[in-house]
N, C-alpha and C positions, 0 to 999 in steps of 0.2 A: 683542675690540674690533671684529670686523667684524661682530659682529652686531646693529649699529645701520645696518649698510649695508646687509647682508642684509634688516631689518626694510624700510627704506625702498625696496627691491626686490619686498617682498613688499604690501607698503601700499599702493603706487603714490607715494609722496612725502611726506614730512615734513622739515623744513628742518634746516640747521645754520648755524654760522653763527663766527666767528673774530674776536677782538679785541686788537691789541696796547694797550697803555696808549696808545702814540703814536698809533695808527692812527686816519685820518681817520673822523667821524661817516658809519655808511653812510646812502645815499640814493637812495630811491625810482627805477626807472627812469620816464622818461617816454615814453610809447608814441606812434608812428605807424602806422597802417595801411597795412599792405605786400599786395601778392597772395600768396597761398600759392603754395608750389613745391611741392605736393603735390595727386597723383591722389586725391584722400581728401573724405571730406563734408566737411571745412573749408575752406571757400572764398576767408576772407579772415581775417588772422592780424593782430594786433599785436606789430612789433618792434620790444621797448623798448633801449633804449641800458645797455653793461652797461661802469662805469666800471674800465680800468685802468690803472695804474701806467705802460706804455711806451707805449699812445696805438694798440698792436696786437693783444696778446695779450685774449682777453675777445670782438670781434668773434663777433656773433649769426650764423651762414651758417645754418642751420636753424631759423625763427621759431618759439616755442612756441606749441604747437595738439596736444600727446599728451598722456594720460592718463598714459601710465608712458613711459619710453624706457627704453635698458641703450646700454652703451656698443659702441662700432664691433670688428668682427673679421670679419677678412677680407674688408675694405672696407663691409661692409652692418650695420646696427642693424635691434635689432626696437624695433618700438614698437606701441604700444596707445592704439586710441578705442573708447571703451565697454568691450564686454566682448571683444572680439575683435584678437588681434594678427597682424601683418604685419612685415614687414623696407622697409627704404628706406636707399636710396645716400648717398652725400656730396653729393649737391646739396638732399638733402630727397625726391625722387623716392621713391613707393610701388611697389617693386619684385617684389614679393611680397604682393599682397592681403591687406587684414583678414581673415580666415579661422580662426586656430587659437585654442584656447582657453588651453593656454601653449605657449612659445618657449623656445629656450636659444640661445647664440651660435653659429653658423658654428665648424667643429672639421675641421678636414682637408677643409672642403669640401662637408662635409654637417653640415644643422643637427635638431636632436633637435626634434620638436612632437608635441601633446597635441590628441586632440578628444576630446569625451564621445561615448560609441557608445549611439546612441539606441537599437541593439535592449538594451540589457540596462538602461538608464536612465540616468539626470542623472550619478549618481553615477561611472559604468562609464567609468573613462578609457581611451585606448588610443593609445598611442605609435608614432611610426616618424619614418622620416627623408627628409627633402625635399634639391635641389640647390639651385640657385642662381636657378633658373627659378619653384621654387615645386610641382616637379613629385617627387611619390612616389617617390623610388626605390627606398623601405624600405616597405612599408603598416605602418599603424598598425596593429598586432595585438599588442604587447607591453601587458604590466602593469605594469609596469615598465622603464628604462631610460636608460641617461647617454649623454652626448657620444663622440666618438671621438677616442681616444688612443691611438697608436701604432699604428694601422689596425686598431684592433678596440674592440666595446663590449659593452660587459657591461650584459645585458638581460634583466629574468625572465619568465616565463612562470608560471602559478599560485604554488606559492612556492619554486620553483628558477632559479637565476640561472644563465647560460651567458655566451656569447662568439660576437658574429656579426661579419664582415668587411663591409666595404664594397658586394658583392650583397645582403646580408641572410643568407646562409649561415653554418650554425651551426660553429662552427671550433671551439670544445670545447661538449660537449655541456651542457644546462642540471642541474646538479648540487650546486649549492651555497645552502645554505640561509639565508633573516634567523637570526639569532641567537636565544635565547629572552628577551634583553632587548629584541630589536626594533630591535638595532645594525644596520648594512649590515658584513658580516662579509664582502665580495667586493669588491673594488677596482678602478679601472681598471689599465690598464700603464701602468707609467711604467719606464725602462731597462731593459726588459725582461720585465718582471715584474711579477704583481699578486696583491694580497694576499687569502687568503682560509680560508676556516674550515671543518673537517669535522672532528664529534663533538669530541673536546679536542684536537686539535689544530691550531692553526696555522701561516701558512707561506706559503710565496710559490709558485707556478706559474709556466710558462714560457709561448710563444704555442702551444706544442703541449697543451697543456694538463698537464703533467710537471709532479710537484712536486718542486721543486728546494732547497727550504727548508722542513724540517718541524722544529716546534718544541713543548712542553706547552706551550703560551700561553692566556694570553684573547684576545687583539687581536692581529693584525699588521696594520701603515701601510705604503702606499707609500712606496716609495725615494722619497729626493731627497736627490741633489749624494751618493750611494753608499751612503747609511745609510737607514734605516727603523726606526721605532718599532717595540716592541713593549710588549703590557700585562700583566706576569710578576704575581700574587699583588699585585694592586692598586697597582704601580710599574712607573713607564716607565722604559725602557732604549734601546741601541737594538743591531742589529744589521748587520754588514755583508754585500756581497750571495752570501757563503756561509753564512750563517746563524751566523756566528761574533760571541757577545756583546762588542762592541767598547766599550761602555758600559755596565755593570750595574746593572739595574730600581734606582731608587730617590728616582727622582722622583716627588711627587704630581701633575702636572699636567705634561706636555713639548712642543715644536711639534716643526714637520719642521726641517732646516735647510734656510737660506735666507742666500746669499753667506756663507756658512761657519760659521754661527751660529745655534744655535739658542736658544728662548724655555725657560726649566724654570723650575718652582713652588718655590720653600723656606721653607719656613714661613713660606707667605702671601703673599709677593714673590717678583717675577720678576727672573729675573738671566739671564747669555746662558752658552752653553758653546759650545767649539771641538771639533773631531771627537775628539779624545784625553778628551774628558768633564771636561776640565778649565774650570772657572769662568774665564771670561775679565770678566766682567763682571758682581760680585760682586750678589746679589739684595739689590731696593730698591725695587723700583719698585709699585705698586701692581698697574697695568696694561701690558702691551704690546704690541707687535705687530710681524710681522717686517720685518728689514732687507731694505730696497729704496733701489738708487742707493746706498749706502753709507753711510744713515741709518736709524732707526728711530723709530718716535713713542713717547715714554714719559707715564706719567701718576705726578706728585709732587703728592701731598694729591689736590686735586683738579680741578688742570689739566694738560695737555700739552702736550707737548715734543719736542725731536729728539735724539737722542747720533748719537756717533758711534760706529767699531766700539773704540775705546779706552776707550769709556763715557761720554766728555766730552761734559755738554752743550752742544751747537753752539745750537739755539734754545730759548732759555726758554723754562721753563712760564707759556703765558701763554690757552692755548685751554681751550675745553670742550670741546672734542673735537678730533681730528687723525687722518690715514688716512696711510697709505707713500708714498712721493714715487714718479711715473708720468712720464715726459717730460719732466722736471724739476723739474714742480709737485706740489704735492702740495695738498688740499683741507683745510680744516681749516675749524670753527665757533667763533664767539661770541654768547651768548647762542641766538637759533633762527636766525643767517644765517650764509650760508658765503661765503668767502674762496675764492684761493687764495695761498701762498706761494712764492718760492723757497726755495734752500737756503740763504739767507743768513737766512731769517724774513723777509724784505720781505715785504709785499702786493703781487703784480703786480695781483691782483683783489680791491678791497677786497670787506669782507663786506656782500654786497649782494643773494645767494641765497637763495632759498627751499627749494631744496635744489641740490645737488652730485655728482657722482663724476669720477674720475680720469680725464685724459687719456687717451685710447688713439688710434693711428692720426690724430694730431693734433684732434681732438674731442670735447670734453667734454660730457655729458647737462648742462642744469641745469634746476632749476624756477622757475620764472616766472609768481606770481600764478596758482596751480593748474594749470599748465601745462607741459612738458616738451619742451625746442628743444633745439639745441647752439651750444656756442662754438667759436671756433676758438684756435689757441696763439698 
């Protein structure tokens, strides 16, 4: 399910959009010309009025004038004009120069970016890691490499993955290979631990680089909430964090869990299970996605909905599409515009977007007539 948000991160924007049978006809905003509050070639922005439900929630603080936005973490967003991206504060302020050719969020303080290295051509990316300033702390010399988790990241160098800290210094050495399907077989950490592969075997490591969980596996997943997937003779299972099988492979499809419950495939429908692998929430669903806030979005036939962790559903299916609730709201479409709801299914914001994502840090990305601003809650 989130890879229609993924899509629309990677697109730069396509719309969604949310409809109850009740819900009022959505309606065009009407624009005024405001000054930009941005150091950026956009000099002067239109901000249109975005209608919601309490008279507060929905408030434009960020006029659309970005090609792409992502949402706020650790106070700053990146956003993108033309082909080049930068970061900017909560007032709108360009804090951080268009400069990078990709971005990823702020992670402990340091954010992960992408330039192309002209000596080896167009193609030749090369990663490292910037502060707050906008200032190298990491030089871009990796081939690869993700966010920081638990003060360390996992980054490759030709085709070996290793683990650098916070100076850029290597803290276990680069030794771990992609897969021969081309899977990412090396992990971040998450409680301790992260998952990874050498020859048949898998397993999990520690920060000294110690393998503390070896297993004959295909796959091992990050921990989360104590357990971690693994992929045994084409079924998931999962493990706890001594490597002892607490649920045995025999799922075709399974998630992490998430507030105690996880997503598993049974012929064809998703149902939920609780850490003892027992069916708490018998499969039926076509589609799902996990529990956030104490709801989840499900798809019956061919719209979606919310349960609850009982399996009751609390809002009917009544969307074309629906994402996990984030600060209370959650975004959901009808037809190509997007809403948002509470957990009751109201509208606080009817659907009136060109596109959407979730709350974070009290500010929402949304799109606006090919454009990308923020709302406030």
């Amino acid at each position: 399910m989130r890879l229609e948000k993924l899509m629309r991160n990677c697109l730069g924007a396509t719309s969604v959009a949310v409809v109850m049978a009740t819900a009022s006809t959505f309606e065009r905003a009407i624009a005024t010309t405001t000054a930009s509050p941005l150091n950026s070639p956009t000099s002067n922005v239109t901000t249109p009025n975005v209608e919601s439900q309490n008279g507060t929630t929905g408030k434009i603080v960020i006029p659309p004038q970005f090609d792409v936005a992502s949402d706020f973490s650790e106070g700053l967003a990146a956003v993108k004009i033309g082909k080049k991206w930068g970061y900017i504060d909560k007032t709108g302020k360009i804090v951080i120069p268009l400069q990078f050719d990709e971005v990823w969020p702020f992670r402990e303080e340091l954010a992960l970016v992408m330039i192309y290295d002209s000596k080896y051509g167009f193609d030749s990316k090369k990663y490292g890691y910037i502060d707050r300033t906008g200032k190298f702390v990491i030089p871009s010399q990796f081939d690869e490499a993700d966010n920081f988790s638990e003060g360390l990241a996992r980054v490759r160098i030709d085709l070996d993955w290793g683990y650098i800290d916070k100076s850029g210094k290597f803290i276990i050495q680069p030794q771990f290979e992609i897969g021969e399907t081309g899977w990412y077989v090396v992990g971040n950490f998450t409680e301790g631990m992260a998952p990874v592969k050498m020859n048949s075997m898998c397993g999990h490591i520690d920060k000294t680089g110690k393998a503390v969980i070896q297993l004959k596996c295909d796959y091992a997943y990050n921990f989360s909430e104590g357990l971690a997937r693994v992929w045994i003779d084409s079924k998931y299972g999962y493990i706890n964090n001594i490597g002892k099988l607490i649920i045995q492979p025999q799922f075709n499809e399974a998630k992490d869990f998430s507030e105690g419950l996880a997503r598993v495939l049974i012929n064809s429908k998703w149902g939920y299970i609780d850490k003892t692998g027992k069916l708490v929430i018998p499969p039926q669903f076509n589609e799902t996605d996990d529990f956030h806030e104490g709801l989840a979005p499900v798809q019956i036939d061919s719209k979606w909905g919310y349960i609850d962790k009982t399996g009751k559903l609390v809002i009917s299916p009544q969307f074309d599409y629906a994402f996990p609730f984030s600060e209370g709201l959650a975004e959901v479409r009808i037809n190509s515009n997007y809403g948002y709801i509470d957990k009751t299914g109201k509208f606080i914001i009817s659907p009136q977007l060109d596109g959407a994502y979730e709350f974070a840090e009290g500010l929402a990305p949304v799109e606006i007539d090919s454009k990308w601003g923020y709302i406030s809650k």
